[in-house]
C-alpha positions as CSV (number, residue, x, y, z in Angstrom):
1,X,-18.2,-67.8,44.1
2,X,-21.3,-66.2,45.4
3,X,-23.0,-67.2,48.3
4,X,-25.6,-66.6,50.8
5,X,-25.6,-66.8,54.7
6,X,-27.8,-66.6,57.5
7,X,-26.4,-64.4,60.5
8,X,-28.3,-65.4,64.2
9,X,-28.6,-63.5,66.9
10,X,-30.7,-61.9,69.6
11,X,-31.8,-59.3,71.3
12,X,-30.9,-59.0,74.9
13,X,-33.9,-56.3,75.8
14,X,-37.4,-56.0,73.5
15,X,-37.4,-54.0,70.7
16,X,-39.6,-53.4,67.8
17,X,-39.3,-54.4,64.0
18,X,-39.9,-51.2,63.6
19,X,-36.2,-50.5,65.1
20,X,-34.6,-53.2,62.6
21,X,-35.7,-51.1,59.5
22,X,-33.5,-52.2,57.1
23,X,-31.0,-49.4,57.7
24,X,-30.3,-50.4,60.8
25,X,-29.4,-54.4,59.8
26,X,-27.6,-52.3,57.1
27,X,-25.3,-51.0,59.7
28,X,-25.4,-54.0,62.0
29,X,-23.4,-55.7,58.9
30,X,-20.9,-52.9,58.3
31,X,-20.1,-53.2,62.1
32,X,-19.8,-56.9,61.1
33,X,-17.9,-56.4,58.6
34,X,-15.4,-53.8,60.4
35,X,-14.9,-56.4,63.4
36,X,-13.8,-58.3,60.5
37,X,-11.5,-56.1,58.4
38,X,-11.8,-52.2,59.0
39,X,-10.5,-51.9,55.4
40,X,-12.2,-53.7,53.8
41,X,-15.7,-52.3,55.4
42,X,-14.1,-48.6,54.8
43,X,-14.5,-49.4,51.1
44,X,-17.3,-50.9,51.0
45,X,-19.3,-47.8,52.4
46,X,-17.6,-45.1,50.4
47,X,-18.4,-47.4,47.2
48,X,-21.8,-45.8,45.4
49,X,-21.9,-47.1,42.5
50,X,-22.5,-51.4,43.0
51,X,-22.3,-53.2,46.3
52,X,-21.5,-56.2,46.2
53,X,-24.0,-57.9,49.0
54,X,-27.4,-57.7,49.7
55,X,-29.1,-58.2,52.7
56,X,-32.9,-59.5,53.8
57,X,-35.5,-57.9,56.0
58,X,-35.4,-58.6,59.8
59,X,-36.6,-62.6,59.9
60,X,-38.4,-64.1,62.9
61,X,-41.1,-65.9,64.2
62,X,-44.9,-64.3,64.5
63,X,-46.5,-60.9,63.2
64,X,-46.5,-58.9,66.0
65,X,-44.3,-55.8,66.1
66,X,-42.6,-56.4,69.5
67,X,-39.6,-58.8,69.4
68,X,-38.8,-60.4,72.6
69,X,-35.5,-59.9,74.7
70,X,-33.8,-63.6,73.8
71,X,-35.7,-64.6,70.9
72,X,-34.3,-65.8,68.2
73,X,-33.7,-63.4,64.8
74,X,-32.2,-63.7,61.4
75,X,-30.8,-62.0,58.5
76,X,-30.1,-63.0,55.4
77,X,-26.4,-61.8,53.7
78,X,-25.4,-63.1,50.4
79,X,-21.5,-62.2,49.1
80,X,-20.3,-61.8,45.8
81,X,-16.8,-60.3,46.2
82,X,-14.4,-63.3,44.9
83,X,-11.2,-61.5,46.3
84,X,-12.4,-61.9,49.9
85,X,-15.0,-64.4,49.7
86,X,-13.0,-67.1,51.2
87,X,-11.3,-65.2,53.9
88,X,-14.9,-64.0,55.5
89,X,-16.8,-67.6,55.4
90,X,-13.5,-68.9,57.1
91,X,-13.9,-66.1,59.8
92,X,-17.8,-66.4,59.9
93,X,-17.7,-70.0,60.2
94,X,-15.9,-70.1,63.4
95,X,-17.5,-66.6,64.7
96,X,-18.2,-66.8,68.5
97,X,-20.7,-65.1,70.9
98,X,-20.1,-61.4,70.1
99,X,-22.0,-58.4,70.9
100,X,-23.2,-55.8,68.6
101,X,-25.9,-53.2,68.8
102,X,-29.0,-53.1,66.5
103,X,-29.6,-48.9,66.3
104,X,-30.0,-48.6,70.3
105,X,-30.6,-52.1,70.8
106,X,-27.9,-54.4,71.8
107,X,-27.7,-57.9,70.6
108,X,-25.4,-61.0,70.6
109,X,-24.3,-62.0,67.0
110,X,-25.2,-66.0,68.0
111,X,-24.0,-68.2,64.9
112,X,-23.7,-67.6,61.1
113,X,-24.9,-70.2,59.2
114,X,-22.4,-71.0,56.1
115,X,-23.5,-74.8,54.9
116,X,-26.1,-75.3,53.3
117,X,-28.8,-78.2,55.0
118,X,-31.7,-79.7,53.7
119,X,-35.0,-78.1,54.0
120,X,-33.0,-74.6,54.2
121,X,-32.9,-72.9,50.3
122,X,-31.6,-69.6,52.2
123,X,-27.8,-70.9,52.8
124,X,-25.9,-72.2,49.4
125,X,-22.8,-71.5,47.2
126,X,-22.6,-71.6,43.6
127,X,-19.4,-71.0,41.2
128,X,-19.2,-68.5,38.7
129,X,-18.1,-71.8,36.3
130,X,-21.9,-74.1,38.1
131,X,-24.1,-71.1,36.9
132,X,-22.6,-70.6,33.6
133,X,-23.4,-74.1,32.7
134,X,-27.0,-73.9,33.9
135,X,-29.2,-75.1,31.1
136,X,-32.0,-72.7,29.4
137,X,-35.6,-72.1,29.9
138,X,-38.1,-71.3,27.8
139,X,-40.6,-70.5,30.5
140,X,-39.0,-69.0,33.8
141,X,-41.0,-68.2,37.2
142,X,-39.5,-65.3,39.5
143,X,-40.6,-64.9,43.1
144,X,-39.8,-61.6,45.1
145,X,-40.1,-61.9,49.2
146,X,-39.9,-58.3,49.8
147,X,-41.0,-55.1,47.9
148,X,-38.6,-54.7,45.1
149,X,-38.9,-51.5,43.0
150,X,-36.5,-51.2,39.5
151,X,-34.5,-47.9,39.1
152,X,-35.5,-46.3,35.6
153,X,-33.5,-43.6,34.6
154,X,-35.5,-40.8,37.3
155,X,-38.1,-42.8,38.6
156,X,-39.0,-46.3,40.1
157,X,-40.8,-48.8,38.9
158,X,-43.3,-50.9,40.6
159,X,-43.5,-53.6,38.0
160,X,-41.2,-55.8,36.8
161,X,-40.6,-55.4,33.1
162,X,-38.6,-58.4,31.3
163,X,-36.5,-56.1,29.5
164,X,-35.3,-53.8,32.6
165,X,-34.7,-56.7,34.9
166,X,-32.3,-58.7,32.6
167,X,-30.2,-55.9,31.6
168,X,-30.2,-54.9,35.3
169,X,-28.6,-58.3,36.0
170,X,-26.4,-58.6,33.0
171,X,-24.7,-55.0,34.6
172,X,-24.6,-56.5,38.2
173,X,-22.8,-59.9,36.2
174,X,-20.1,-57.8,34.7
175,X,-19.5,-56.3,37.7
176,X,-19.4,-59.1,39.9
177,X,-18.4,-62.4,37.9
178,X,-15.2,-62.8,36.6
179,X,-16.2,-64.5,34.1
180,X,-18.4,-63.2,30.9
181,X,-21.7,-64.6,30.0
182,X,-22.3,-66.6,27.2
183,X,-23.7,-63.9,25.4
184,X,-24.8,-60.6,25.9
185,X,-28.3,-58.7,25.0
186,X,-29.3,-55.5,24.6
187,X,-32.3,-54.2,26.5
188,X,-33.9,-54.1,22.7
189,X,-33.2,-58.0,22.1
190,X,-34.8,-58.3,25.8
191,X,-37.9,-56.2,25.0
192,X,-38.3,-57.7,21.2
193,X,-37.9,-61.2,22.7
194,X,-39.1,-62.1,26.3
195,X,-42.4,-61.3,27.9
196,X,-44.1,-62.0,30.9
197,X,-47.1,-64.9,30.4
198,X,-48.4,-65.0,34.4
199,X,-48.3,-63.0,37.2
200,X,-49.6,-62.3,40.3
201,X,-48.1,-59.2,42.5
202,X,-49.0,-57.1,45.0
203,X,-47.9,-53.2,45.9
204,X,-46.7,-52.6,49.2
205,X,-45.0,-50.4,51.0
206,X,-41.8,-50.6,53.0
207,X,-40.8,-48.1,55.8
208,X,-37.0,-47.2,57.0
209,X,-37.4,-44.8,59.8
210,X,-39.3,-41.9,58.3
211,X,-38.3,-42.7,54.7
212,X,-41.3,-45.3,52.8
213,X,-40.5,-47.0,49.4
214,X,-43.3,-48.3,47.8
215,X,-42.6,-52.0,45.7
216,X,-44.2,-55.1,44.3
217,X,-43.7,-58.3,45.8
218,X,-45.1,-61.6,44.7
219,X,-44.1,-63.9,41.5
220,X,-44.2,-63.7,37.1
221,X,-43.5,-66.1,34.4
222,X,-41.7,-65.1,31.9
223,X,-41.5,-66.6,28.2
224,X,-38.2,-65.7,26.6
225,X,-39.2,-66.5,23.0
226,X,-35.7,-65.7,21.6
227,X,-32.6,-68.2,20.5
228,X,-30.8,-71.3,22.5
229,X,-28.4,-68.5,23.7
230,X,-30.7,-66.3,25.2
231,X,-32.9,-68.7,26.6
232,X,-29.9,-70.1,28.4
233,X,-28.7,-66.4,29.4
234,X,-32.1,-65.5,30.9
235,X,-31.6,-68.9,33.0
236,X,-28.5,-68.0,34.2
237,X,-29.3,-64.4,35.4
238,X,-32.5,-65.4,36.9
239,X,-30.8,-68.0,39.4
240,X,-28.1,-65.0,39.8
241,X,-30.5,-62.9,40.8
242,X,-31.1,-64.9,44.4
243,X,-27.7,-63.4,45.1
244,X,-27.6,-60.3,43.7
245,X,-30.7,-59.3,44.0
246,X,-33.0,-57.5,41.9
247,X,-33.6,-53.6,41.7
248,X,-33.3,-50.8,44.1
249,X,-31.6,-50.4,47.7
250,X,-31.2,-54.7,48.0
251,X,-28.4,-53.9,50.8
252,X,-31.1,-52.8,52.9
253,X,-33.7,-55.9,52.6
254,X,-35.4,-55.0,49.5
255,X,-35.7,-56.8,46.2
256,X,-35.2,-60.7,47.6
257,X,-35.2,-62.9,44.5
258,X,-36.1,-66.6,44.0
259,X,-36.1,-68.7,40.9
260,X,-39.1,-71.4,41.2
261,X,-37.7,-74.5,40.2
């Protein structure tokens, strides 16, 4: 059952957003995750090839780039490892006041939100079995909320093509679900029949430490012009993609996906 969490917690001495690149929330959840189980967190970092979490930019209140000793911060984790799922939102449910260090910064891990409340889109759960029997779309709107940038073969691209992005998620569904799709398409059925019919995006770039990735951010409407089957696939992945993500390095804050409802 995947599902997304919000971990809150603060600083106890100011710090930049600079100093929570995503890197450094990166770690902040392995350490997480190693209170939790050493194990499991062992695995999870010597794994290369699919992760499977991804985790938001640094989220808190105003646009300056100091963050306040005591003010309130969050980040987004979603979870799609059904072995251990139920185990960690047991644990993180009842978490207490625990301290934790954010690169040289230390914090106190505050609460972790695991139900989902009215108003709040961030915290949910969804079976495997409730997305499989989401209805199809002919016309579906995607919003990114940070810059996302898709993995082709030796490059990255900064736009997102209908074709690339559903394959992407059908290989990140095989992985993680353990249960199949309805149906499967190649990247040709993807490219002969969906396109994108609206759009508005932006370039930007994204800095972790002294490494910058460049991405898109913004939202597209795509038409999937093919059969019943694939219109209801293409529904599916895209509400899969709020928890796995879409693209490149989404365990470090990028590629944050929403389906517009």
């Amino acid at each position: 059952m995947p599902a997304s969490l919000l971990i809150h917690f603060f600083p106890k001495c100011e710090f930049s957003r600079s100093a929570a690149s995503g890197k450094w929330l990166h770690g902040l959840v392995y350490e997480l995750f190693d209170r939790l189980d050493p194990d499991y967190a062992e695995q999870l970092h010597k794994r290369s090839d699919y992760k499977p979490f991804t985790l938001s930019p640094l989220l808190v209140a105003g646009k300056g780039n100091t963050v306040n000793s005591g003010q309130s911060c969050r980040v987004g984790l979603t979870l799609l490892d059904e072995d251990r799922l139920a185990e960690f939102l047991n644990v993180l449910a009842d978490v207490k006041p625990l301290e934790l260090n954010l690169a040289n910064t230390p914090i106190s891990l505050d609460k972790v939100e695991v139900a989902s409340q009215e108003g709040c889109s961030w915290v949910c759960y969804q079976s495997w079995q409730e997305l499989l029997e989401i209805p199809g779309k002919r016309f579906i709107t995607l919003k990114w909320h940070s810059p996302t940038a898709i993995k082709q073969q030796h490059r990255n691209s900064l736009f997102p093509i209908p074709e690339t992005l559903f394959n992407s998620w059908q290989q990140r569904w095989a992985k993680a679900s353990p249960l199949p799709l309805p149906q499967v398409f190649s990247a040709d059925d993807w490219f002969s029949h969906s396109q994108i019919s609206d759009y508005q995006l932006e370039t930007t770039t994204v800095r972790f430490g002294e490494f910058k990735q460049k991405g898109f951010k913004g939202w597209a409407t795509y038409e999937i012009t093919g059969n019943e089957s694939m219109q209801q696939t293409a529904a599916i992945l895209s509400r899969f993609a709020f928890f796995c993500g879409t693209g490149y390095k989404t365990t470090i804050g990028m590629g944050q996906t929403t389906r517009e409802e």
